[in-house]
N, C-alpha and C positions, 0 to 999 in steps of 0.2 A: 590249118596252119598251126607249128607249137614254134613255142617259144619258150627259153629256158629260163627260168626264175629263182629267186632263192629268199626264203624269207622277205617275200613283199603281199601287199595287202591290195588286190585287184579290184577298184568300184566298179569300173565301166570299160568298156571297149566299145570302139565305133570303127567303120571302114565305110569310106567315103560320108561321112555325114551321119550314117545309120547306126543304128544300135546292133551289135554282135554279139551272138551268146560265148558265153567262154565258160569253162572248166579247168579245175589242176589237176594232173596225172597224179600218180603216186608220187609219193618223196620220196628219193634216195638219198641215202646220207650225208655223200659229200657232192654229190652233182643239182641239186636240186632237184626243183618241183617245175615239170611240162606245165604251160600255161598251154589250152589247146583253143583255140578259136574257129569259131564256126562263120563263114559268111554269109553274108544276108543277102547275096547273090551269087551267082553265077559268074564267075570271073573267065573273063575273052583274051584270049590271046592278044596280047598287046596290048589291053586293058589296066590304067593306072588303080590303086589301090595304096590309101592311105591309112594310114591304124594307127588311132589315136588311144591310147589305154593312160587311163587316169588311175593311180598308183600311190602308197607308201610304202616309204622301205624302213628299213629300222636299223640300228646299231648292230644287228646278227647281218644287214647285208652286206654280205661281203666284197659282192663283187659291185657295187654301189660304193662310189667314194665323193664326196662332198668336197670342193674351197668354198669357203666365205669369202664374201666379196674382198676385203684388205690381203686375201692370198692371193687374186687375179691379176692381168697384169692393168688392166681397166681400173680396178678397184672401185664398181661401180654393181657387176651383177655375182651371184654365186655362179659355181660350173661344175656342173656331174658330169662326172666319166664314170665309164666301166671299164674294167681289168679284164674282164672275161669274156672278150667278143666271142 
């Protein structure tokens, strides 16, 4: 599985509970960096598959955009979105 990345700092990966090796592809300049993951099994047709990837990102990520809670309409939790589905 890749997943697209840009300036972010990957600890861990898991898929369903388990720990997943992962790798970054080469960087491209303005597309980012392939996060590529390996699963730790054999995934079944029709088979759920959760990925859990524990993460920071930094003021270069771009496509990571932050509220603080007093911007939400709650004003209770922060909320990350991304621009770059």
């Amino acid at each position: 599985q890749v997943l697209d990345t840009k300036d972010l700092q990957v600890f861990k990966v898991t898929v369903n509970g388990q720990d997943a090796k992962f790798v970054f592809g080469e960087k491209h300049s303005f597309k980012g960096t392939p996060l590529e993951i390996t699963l730790p099994f054999e995934l079944r047709r029709g088979q759920e598959a959760i990925v859990e990837i524990s993460f920071e990102s930094s003021p270069k990520s771009s496509a990571l955009q932050w509220f603080t809670p007093e911007q939400t309409s709650g004003k209770k939790h922060p909320f990350l979105f991304s621009q770059c589905q």
